[in-house]
The first five atom37 places (N, CA, C, CB, O) and aatype in JSON, in Angstrom:
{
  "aatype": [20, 20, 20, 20, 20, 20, 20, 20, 20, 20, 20, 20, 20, 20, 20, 20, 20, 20, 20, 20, 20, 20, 20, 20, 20, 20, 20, 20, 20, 20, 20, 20, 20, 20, 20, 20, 20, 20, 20, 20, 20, 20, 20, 20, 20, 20, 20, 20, 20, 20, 20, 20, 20, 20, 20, 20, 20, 20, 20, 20, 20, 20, 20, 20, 20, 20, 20, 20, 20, 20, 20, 20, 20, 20, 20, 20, 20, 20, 20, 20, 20, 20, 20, 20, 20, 20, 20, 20, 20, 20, 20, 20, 20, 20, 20, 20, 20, 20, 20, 20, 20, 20, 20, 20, 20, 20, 20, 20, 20, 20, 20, 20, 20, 20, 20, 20, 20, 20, 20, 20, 20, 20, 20, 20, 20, 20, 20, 20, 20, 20, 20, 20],
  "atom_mask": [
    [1, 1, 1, 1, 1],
    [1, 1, 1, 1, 1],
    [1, 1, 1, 1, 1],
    [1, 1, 1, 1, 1],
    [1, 1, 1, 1, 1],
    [1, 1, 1, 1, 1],
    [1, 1, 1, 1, 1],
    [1, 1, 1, 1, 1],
    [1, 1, 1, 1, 1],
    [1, 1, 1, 1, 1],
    [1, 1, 1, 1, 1],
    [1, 1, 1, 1, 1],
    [1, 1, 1, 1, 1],
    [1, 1, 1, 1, 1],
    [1, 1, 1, 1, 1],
    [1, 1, 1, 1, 1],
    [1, 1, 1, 1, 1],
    [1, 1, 1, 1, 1],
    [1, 1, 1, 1, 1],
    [1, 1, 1, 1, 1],
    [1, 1, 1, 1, 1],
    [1, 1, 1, 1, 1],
    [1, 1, 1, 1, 1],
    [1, 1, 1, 1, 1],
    [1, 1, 1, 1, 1],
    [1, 1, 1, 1, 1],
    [1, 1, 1, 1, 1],
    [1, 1, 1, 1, 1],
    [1, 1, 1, 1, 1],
    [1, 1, 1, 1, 1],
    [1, 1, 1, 1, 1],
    [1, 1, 1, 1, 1],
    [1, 1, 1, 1, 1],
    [1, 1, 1, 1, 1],
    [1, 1, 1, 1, 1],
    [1, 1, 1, 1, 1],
    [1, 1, 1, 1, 1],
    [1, 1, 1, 1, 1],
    [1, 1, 1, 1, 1],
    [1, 1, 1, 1, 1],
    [1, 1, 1, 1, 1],
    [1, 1, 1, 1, 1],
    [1, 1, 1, 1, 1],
    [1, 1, 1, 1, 1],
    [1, 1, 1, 1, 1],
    [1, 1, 1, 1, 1],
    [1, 1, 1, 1, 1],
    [1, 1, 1, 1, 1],
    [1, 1, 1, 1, 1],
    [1, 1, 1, 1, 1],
    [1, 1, 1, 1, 1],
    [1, 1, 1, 1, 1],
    [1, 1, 1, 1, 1],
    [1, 1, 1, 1, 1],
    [1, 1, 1, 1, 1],
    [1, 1, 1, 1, 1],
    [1, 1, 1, 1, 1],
    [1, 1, 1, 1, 1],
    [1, 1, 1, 1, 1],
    [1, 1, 1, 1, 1],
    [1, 1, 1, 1, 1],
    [1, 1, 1, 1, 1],
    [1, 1, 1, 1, 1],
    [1, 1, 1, 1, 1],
    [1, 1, 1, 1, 1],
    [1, 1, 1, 1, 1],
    [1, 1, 1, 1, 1],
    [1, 1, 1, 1, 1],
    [1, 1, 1, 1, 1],
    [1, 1, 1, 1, 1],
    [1, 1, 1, 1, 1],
    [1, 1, 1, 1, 1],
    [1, 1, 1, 1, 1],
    [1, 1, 1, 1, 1],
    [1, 1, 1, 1, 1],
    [1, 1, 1, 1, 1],
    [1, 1, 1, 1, 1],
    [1, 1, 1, 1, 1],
    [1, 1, 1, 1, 1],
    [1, 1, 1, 1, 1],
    [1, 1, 1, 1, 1],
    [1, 1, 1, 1, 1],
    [1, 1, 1, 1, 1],
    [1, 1, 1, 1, 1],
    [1, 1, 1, 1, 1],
    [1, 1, 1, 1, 1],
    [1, 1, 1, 1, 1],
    [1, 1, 1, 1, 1],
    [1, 1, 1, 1, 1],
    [1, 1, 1, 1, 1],
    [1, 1, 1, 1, 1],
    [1, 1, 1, 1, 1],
    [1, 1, 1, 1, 1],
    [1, 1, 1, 1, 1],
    [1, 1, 1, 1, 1],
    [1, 1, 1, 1, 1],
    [1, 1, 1, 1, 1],
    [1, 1, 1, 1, 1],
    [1, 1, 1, 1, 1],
    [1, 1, 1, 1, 1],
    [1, 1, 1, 1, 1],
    [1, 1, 1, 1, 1],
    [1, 1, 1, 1, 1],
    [1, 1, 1, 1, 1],
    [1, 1, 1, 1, 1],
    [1, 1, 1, 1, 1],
    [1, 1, 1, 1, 1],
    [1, 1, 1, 1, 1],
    [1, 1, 1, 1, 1],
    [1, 1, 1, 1, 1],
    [1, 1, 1, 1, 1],
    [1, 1, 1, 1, 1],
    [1, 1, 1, 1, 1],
    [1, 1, 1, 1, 1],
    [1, 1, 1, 1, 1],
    [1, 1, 1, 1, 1],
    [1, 1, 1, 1, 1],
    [1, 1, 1, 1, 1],
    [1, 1, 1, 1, 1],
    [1, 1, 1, 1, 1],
    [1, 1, 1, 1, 1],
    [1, 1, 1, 1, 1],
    [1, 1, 1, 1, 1],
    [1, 1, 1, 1, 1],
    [1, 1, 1, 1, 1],
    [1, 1, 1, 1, 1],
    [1, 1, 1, 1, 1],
    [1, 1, 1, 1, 1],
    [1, 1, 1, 1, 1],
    [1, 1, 1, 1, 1],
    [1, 1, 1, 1, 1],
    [1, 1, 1, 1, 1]
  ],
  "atom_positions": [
    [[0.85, -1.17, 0.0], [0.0, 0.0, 0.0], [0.9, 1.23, 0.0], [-0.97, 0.0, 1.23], [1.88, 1.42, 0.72]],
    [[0.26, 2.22, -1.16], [1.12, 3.5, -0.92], [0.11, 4.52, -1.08], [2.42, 3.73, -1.96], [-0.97, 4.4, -1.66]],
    [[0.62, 5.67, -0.43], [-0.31, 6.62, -0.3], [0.09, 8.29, -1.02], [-0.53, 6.63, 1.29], [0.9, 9.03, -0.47]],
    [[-0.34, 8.5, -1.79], [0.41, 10.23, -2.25], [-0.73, 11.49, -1.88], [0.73, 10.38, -4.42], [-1.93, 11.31, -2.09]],
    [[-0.37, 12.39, -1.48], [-1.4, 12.83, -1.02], [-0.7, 14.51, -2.06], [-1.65, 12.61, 0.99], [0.43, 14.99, -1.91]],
    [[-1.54, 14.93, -2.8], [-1.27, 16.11, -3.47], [-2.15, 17.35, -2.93], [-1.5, 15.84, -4.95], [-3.3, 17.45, -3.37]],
    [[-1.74, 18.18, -2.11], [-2.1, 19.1, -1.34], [-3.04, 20.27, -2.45], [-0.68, 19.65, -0.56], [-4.23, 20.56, -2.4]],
    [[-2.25, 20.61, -3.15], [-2.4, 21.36, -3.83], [-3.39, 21.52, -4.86], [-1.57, 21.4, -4.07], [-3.91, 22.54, -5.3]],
    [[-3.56, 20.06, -5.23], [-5.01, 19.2, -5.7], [-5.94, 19.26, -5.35], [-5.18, 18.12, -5.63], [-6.96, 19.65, -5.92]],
    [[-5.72, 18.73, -3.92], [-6.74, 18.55, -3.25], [-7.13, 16.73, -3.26], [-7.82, 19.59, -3.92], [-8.23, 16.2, -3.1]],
    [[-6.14, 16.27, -3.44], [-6.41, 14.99, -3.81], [-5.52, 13.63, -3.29], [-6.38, 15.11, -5.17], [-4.36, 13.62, -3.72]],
    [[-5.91, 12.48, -2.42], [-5.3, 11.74, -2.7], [-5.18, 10.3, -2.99], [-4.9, 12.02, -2.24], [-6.06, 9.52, -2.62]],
    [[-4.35, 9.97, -3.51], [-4.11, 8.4, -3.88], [-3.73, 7.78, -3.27], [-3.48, 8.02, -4.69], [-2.69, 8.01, -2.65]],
    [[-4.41, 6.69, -3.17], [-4.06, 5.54, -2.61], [-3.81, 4.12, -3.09], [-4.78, 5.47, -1.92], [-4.83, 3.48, -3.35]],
    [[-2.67, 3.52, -3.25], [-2.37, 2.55, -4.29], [-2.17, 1.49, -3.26], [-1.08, 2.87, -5.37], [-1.61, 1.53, -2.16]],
    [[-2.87, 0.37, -4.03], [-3.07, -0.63, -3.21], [-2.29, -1.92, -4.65], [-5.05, -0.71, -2.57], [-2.75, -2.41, -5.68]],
    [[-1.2, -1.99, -4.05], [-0.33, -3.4, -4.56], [-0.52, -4.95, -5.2], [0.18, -3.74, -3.57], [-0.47, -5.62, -6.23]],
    [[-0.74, -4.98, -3.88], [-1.63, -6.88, -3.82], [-2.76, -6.57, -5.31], [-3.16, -7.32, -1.56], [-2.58, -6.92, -6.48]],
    [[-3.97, -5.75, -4.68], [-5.27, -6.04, -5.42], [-4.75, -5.04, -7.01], [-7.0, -5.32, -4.3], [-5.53, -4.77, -7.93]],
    [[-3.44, -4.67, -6.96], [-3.04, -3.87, -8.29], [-4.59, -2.5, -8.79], [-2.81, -5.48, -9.82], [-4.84, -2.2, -9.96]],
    [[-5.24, -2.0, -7.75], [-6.07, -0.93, -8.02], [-5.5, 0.48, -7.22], [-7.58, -1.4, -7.57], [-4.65, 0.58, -6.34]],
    [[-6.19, 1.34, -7.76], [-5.75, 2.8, -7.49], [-7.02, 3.48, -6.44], [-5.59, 3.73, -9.16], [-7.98, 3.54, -7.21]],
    [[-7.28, 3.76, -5.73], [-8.49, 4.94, -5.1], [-7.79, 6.59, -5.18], [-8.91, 4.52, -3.06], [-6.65, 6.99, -4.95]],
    [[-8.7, 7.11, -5.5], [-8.57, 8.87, -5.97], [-9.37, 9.21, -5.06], [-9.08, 9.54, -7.57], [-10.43, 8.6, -5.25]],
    [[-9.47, 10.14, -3.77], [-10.37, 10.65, -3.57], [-10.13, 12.01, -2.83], [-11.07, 9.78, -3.07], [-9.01, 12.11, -2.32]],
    [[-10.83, 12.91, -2.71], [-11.12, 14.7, -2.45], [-10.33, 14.79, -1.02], [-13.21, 15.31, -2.24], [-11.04, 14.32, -0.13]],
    [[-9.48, 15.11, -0.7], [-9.12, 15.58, 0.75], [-10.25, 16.64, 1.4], [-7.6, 16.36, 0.68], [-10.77, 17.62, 0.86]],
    [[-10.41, 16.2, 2.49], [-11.66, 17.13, 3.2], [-11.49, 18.64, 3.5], [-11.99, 16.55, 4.63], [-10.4, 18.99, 3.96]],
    [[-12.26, 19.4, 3.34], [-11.84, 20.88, 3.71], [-11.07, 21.05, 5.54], [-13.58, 21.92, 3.56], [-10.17, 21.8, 5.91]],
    [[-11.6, 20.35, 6.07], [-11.23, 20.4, 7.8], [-9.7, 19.83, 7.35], [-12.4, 19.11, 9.18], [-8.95, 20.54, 8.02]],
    [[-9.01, 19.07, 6.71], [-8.0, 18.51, 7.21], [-6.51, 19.57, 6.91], [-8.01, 16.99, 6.54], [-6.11, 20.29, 5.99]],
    [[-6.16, 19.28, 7.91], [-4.62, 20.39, 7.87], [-3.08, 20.0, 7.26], [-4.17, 20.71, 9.5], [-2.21, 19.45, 7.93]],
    [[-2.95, 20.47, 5.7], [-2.09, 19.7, 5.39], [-1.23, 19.41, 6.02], [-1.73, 19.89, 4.63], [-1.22, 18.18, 6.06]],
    [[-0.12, 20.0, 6.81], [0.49, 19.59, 7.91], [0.86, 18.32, 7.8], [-0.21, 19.78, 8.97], [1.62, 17.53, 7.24]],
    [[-0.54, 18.55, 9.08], [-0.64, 17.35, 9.82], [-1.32, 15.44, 9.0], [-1.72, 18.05, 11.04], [-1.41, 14.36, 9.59]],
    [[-1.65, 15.81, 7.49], [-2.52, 14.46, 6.44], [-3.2, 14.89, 7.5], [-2.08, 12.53, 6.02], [-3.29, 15.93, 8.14]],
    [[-4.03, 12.94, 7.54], [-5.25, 12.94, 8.29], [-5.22, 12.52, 9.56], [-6.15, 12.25, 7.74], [-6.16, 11.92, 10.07]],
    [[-3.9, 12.86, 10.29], [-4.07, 13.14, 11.77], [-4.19, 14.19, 12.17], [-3.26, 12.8, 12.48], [-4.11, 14.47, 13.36]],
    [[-4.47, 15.16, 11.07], [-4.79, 16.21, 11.56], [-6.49, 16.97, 11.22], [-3.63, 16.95, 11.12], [-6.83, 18.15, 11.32]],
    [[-7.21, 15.88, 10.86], [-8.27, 16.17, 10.67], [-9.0, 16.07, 12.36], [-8.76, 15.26, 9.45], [-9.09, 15.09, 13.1]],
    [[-9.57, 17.86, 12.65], [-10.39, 17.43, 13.75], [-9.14, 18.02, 15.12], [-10.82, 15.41, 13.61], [-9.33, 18.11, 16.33]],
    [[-8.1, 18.28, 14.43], [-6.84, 18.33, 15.37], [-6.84, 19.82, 15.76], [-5.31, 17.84, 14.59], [-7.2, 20.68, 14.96]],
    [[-6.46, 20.09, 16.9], [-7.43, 21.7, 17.39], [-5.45, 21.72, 18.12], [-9.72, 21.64, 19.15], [-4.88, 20.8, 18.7]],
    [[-4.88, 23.15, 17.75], [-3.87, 23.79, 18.38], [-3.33, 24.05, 19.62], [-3.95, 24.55, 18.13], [-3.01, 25.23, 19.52]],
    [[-2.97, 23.62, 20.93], [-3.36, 23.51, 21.99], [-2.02, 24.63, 22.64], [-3.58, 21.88, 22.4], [-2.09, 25.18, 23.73]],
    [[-1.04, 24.75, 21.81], [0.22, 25.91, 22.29], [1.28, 25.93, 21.5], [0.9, 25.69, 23.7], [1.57, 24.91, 20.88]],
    [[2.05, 27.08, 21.38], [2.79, 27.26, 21.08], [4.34, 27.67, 21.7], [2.24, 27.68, 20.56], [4.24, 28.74, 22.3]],
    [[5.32, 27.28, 21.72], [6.25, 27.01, 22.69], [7.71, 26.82, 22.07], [5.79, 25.8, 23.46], [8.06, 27.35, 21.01]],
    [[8.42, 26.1, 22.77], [9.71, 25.92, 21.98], [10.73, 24.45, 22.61], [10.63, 27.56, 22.19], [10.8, 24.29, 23.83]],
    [[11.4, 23.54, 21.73], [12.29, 22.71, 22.48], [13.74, 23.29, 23.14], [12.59, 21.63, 21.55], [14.27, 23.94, 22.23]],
    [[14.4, 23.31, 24.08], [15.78, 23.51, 24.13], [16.01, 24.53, 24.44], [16.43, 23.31, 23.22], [15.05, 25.28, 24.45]],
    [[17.25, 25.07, 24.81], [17.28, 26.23, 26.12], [18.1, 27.31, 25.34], [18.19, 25.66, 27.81], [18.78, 26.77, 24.46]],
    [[18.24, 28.72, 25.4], [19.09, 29.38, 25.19], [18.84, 29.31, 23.29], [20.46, 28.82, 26.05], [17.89, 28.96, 22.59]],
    [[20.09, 29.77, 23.01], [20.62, 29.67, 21.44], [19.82, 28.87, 20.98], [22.06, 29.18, 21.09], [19.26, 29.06, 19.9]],
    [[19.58, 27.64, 21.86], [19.24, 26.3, 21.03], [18.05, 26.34, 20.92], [19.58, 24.97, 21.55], [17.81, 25.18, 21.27]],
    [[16.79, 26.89, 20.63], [15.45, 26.92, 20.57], [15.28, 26.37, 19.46], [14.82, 28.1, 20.71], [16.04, 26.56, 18.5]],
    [[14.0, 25.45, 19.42], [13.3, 25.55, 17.93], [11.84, 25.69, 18.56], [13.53, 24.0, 16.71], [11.31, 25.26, 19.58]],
    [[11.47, 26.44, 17.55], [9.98, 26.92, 18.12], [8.98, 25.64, 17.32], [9.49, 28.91, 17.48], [9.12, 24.94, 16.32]],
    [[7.71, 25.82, 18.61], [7.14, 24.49, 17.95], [5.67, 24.81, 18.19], [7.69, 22.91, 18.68], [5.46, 25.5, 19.19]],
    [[4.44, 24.37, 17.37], [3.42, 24.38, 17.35], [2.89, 23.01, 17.72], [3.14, 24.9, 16.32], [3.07, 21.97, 17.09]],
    [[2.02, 23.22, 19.19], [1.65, 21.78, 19.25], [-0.04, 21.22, 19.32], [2.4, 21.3, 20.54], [-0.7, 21.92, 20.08]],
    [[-0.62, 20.39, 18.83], [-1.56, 20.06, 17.97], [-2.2, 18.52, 19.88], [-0.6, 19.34, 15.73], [-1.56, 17.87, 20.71]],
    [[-3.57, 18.7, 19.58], [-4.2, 17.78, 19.76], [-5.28, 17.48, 19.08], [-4.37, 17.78, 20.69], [-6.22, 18.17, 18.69]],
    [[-4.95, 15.89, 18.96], [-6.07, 14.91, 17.99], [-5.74, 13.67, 18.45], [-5.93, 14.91, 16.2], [-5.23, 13.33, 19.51]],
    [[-6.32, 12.65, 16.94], [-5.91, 11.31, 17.09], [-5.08, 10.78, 16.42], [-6.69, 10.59, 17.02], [-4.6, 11.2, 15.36]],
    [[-4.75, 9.35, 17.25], [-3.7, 8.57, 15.87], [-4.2, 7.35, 16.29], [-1.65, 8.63, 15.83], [-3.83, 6.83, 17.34]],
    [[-4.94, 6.92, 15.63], [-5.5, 5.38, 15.2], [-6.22, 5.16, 16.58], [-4.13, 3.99, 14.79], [-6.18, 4.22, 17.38]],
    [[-6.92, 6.39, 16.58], [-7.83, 6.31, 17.46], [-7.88, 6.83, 19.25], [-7.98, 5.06, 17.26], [-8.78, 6.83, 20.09]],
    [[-6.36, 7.27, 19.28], [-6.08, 7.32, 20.52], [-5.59, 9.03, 20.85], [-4.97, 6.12, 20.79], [-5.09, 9.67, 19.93]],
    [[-5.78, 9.62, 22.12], [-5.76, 10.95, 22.04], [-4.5, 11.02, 21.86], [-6.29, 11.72, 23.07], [-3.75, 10.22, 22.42]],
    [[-4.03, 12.06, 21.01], [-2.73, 12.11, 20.83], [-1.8, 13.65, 20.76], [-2.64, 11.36, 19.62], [-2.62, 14.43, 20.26]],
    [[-0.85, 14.23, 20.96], [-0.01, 15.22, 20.69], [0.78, 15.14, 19.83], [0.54, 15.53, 21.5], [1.61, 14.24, 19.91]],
    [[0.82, 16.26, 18.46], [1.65, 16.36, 17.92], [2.52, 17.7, 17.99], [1.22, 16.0, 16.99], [1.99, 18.81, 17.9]],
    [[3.79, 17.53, 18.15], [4.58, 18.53, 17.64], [4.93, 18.79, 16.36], [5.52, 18.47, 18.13], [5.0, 17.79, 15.65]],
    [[5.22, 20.11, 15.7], [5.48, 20.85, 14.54], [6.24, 21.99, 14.56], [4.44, 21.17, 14.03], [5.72, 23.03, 14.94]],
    [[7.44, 21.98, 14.19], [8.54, 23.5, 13.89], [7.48, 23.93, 13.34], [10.14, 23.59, 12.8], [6.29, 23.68, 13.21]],
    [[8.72, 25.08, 12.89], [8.12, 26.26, 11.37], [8.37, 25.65, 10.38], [8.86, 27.84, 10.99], [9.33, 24.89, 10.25]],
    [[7.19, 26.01, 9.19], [7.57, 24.89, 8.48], [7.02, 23.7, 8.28], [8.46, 24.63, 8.8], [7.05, 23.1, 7.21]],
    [[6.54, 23.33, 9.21], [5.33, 22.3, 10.06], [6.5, 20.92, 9.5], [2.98, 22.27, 9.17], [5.91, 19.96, 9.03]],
    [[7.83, 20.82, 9.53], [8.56, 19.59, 9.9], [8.49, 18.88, 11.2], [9.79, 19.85, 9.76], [9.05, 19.35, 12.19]],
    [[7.9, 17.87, 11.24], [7.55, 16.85, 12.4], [8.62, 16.97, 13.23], [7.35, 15.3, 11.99], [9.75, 17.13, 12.78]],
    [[8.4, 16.92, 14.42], [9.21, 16.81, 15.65], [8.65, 15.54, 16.24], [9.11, 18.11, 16.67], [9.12, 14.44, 15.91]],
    [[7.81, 15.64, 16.97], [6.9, 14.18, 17.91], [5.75, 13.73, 17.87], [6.72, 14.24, 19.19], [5.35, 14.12, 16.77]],
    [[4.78, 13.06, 18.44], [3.86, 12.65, 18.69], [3.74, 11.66, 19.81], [3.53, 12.37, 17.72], [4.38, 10.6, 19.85]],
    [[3.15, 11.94, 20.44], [2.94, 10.94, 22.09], [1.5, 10.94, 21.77], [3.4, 11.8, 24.05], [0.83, 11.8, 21.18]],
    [[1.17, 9.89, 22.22], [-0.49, 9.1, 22.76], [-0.51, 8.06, 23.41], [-1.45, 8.59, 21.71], [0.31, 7.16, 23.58]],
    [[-1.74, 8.27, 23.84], [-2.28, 6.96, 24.89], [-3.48, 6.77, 24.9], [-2.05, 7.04, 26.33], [-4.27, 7.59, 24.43]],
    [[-3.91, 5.37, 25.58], [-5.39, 5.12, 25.73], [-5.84, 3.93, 26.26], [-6.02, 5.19, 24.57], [-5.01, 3.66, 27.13]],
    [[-6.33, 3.43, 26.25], [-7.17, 2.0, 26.15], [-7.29, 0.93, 25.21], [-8.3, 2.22, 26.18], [-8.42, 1.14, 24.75]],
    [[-6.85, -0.07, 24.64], [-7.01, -0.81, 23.3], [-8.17, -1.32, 23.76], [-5.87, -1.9, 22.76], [-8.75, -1.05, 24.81]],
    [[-8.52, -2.16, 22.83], [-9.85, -2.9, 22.6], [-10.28, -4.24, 23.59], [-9.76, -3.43, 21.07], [-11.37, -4.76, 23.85]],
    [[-8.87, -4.53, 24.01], [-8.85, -5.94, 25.61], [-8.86, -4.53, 26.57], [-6.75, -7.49, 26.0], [-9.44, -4.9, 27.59]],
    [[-8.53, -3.25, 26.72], [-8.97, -2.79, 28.02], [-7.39, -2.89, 28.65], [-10.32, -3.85, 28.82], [-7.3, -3.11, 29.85]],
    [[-6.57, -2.79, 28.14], [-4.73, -2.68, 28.52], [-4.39, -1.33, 28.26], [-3.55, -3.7, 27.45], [-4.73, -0.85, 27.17]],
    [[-3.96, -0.85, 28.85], [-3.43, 0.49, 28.73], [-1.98, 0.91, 27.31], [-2.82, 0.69, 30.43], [-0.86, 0.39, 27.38]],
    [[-2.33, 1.74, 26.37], [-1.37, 1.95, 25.86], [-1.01, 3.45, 25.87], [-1.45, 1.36, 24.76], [-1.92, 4.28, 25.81]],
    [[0.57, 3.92, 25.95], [1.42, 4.69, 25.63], [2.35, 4.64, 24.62], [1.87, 4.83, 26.45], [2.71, 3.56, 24.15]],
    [[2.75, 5.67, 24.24], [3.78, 5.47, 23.18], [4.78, 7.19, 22.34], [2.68, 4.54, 21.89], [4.08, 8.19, 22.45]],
    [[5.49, 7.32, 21.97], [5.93, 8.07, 21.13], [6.98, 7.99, 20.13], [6.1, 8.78, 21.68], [8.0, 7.3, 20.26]],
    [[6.68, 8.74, 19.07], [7.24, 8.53, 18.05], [8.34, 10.34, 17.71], [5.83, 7.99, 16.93], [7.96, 11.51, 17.62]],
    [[9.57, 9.76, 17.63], [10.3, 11.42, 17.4], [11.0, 11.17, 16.35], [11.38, 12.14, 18.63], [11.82, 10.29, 16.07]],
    [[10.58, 12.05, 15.8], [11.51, 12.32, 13.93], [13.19, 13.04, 14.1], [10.32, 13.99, 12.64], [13.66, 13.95, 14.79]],
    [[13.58, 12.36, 13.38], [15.33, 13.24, 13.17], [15.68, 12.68, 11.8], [16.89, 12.68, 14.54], [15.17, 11.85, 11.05]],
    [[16.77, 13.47, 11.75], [17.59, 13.42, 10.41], [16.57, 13.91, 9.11], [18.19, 11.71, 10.13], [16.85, 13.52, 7.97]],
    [[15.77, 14.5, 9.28], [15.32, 15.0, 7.97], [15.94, 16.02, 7.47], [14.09, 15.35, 7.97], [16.7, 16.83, 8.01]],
    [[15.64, 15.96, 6.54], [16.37, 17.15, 5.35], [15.37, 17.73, 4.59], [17.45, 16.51, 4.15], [14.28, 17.18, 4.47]],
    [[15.7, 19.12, 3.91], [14.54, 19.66, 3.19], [14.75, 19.38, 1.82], [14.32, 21.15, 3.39], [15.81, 19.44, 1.2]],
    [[13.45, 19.01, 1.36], [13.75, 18.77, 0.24], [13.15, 17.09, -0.31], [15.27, 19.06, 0.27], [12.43, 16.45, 0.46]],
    [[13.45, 16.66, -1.37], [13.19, 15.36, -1.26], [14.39, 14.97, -2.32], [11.57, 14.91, -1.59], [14.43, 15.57, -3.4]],
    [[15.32, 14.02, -2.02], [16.05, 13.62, -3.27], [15.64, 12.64, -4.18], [17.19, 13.24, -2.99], [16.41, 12.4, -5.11]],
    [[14.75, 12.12, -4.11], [14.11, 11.37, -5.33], [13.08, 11.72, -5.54], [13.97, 10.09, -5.34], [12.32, 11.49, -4.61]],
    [[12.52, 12.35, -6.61], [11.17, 12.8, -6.48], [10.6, 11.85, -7.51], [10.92, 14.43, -6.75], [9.51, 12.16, -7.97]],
    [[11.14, 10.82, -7.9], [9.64, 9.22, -8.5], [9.0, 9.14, -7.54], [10.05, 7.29, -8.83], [7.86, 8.77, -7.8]],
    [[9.22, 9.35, -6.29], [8.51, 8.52, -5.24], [7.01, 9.04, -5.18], [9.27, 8.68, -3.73], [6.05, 8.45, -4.68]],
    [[7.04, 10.59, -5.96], [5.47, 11.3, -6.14], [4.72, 10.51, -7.45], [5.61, 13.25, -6.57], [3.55, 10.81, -7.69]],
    [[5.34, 9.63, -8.18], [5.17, 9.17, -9.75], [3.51, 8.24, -9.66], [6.86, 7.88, -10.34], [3.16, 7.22, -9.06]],
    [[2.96, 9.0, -10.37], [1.43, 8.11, -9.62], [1.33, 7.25, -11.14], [-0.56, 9.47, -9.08], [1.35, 7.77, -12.25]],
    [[1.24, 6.06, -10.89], [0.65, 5.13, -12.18], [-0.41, 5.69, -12.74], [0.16, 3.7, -11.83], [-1.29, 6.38, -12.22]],
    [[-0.21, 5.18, -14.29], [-1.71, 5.48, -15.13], [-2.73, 5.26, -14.54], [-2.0, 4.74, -16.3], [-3.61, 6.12, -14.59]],
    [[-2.91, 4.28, -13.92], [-4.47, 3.79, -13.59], [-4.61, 4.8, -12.2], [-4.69, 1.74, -13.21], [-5.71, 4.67, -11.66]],
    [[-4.06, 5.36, -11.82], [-4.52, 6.63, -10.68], [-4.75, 7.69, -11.34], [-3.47, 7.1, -9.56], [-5.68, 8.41, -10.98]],
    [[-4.01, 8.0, -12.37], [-4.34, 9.09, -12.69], [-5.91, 9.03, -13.67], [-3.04, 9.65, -13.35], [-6.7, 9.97, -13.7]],
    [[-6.07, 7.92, -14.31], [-7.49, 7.63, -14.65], [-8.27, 7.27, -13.99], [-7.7, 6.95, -15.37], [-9.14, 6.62, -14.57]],
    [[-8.45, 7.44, -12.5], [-9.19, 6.69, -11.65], [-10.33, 7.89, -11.34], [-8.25, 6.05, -10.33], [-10.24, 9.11, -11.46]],
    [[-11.32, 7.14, -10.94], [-12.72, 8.4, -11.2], [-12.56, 8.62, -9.58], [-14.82, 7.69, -11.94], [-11.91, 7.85, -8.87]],
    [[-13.34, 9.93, -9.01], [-12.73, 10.74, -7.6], [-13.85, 10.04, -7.04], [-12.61, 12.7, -7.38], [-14.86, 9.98, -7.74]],
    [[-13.85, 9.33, -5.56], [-14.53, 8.95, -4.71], [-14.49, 10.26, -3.85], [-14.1, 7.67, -4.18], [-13.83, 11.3, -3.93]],
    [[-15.87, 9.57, -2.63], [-16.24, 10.69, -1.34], [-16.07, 12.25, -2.47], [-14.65, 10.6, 0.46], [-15.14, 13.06, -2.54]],
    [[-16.8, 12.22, -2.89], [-16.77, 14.06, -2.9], [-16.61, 14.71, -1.83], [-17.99, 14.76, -3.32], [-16.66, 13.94, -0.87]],
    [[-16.44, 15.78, -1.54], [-17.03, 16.8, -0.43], [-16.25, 18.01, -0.88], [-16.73, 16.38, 1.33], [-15.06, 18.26, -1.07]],
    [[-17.94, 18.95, -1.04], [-17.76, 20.29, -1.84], [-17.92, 20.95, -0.19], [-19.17, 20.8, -3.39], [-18.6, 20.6, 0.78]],
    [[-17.14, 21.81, -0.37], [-17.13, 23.21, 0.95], [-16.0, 23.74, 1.15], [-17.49, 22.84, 2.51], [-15.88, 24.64, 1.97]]
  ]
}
């Protein structure tokens, strides 16, 4: 499964391997490119900074979900990922925690095939509308 999400479109693809089909469909007006679709529904909760002195990076931080569970995201300027922590309850009723912290990114992308959407996406008719 791969996913391209074209902001600028308004559109994204979703390529599914195994079953060799494409889905096209409308990105929602609520969702914050940013954040894709963990940030749909995701409300701003502060703005702040990591690290002391000289060393600041200023950061915008976000609450929502991630696969269901309340979650925090961090965002520089720029909206380059810094973190995400969540927790909750799974489905047996066990407690989960967790976080995820990004490094080594770079700006930019050095391969840009990786945006290369197959014919059959780009002929693929747009599911879920949503005009607003």
């Amino acid at each position: 499964m791969k996913t391209i999400i074209d902001y600028n479109a308004k559109i994204e693809y979703s390529m599914n391997y195994a079953s060799n089909t494409c889905k096209k469909t409308v990105l929602t007006t609520n969702e914050l490119s940013c954040l894709g679709k963990n940030g749909n529904n995701a409300t701003i909760i502060d703005r702040t900074h990591f690290g002391a002195g000289g060393q600041q990076i200023p950061v915008e931080i976000y609450s929502g979900l991630v696969g269901g569970y309340p979650s925090y995201f961090s965002v520089s300027e720029g909206c380059i990922p810094v973190g995400i922590t969540y927790h909750g309850m799974d489905a047996n009723g066990n407690g989960v925690i967790g976080s995820i912290g990004y490094h080594d990114i770079t700006s930019g992308v050095s391969d840009t095939s990786v945006f290369d959407l197959p014919a059959k996406c780009i002929s693929a008719p747009l599911e879920n509308i949503v005009v607003g």
